[in-house]
N, C-alpha and C positions, 0 to 999 in steps of 0.2 A: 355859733355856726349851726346852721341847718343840717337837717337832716340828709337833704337832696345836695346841699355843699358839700357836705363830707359823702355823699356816695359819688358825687363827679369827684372830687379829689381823687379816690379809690377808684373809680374805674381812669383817671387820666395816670392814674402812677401805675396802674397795670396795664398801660396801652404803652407807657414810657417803657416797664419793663420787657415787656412782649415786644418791641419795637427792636428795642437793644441784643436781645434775644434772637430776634430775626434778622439786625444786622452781623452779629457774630457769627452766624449758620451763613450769612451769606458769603461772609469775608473769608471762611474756612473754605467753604464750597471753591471760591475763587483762586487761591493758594492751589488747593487739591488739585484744580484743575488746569492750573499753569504747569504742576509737576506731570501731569497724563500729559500735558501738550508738548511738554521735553520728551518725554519718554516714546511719546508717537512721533518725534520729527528725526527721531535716531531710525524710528522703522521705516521715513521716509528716504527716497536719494533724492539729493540734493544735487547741484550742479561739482561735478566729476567727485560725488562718493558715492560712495555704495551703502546699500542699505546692510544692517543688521541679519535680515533672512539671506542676503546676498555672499555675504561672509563667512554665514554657519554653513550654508549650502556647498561654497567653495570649501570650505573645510573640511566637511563631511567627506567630498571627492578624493581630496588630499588624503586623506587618511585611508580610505577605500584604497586609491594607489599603494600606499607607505605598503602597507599591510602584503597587498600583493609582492610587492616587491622582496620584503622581509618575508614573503614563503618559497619564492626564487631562491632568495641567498642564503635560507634554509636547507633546502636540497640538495643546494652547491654545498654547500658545507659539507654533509652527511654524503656526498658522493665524493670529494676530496679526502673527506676523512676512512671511505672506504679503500679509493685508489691506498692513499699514502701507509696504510698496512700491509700493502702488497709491495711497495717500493722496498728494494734493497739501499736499506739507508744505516746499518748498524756493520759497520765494517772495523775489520783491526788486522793488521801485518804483521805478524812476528819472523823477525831476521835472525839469522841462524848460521852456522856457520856446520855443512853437511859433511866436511870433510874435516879433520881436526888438525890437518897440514896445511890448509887454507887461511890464510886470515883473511881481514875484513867484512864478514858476514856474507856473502852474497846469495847465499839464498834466503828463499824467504816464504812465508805459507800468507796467504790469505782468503781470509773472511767474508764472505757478502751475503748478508740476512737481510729477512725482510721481517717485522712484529712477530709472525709465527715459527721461525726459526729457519725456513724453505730461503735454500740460495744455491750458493755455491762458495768452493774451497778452490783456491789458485795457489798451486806449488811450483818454486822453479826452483830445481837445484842444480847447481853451478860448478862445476866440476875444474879441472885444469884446462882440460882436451874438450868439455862439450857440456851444454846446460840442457836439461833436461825440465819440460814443463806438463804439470798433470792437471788435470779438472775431475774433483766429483762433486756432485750434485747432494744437496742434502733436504730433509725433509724435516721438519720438525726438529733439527739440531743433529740428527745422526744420518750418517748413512750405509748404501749399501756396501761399498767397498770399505775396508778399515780402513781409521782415518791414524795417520802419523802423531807421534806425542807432539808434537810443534803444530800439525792441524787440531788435533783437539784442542791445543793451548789458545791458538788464534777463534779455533768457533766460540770457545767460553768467555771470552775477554769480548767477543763481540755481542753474543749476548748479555754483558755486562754481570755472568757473574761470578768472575775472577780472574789474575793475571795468570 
């Protein structure tokens, strides 16, 4: 072989490899770009879907609402939880029996607190001849009039702490 044979050999086997080279880059290229053309047909609408930016958009809203909403029922919260400290909800009766000749109990002291101790105390004692009913008002668990050993029994139990 020649000289000039073996340099066309040489340049035809690197015009083969350059070729092969060039179709691999294309065939990559072309893959790549079938996966952009997926990926760009999710960002277009189609007939009755919605696009990608359509959905985040809607969502974004959504969320914006949520949010608002959760700072509404926040407040409700924190404004019920105020109210309900003030509610007279800690209540107890103690029955009694005020005359030691009497039976069946019929008198009886009660309780009505609210979380800070502020209510009231309901006495009615129950006599043969005539029943008798008192109210005082309390602050903080005591008050200003003295409160009967069967009233303070009833305010303590209602405060939960002891019979």
């Amino acid at each position: 072989m020649t000289s000039d044979s073996q340099a066309v050999l040489i340049l035809a086997l690197v015009g083969v490899i350059v070729g092969l080279g060039g179709l691999s880059v294309g065939v990559l290229a072309l893959i790549r770009l079938g996966k952009l053309h997926r990926s760009y047909s999710l960002l277009q609408a189609g007939e009755g879907r919605e696009t990608i930016v359509d959905v985040m958009a809607r969502t974004i809203d959504e969320f914006r609402d949520l949010r608002g909403e959760v700072a509404h029922l926040d407040s409700t919260l924190a404004a019920t939880r105020r109210d309900l400290t003030m509610a007279l909800r800690h209540v107890s009766v103690v029955r009694y029996d005020a005359f030691g000749d009497m039976g069946g109990r019929f008198s009886f002291s009660a309780a009505l607190l609210d979380d800070a101790g502020d209510g009231l105390v309901i006495t009615s004692i129950h006599g043969r001849s005539e029943t008798r009913t008192y109210l005082k008002g309390l602050t903080s668990g005591s008050s200003d009039i003295t409160l009967s050993p069967e009233e303070t029994q009833a305010v303590r139990i209602a405060r939960g702490e002891a019979s």
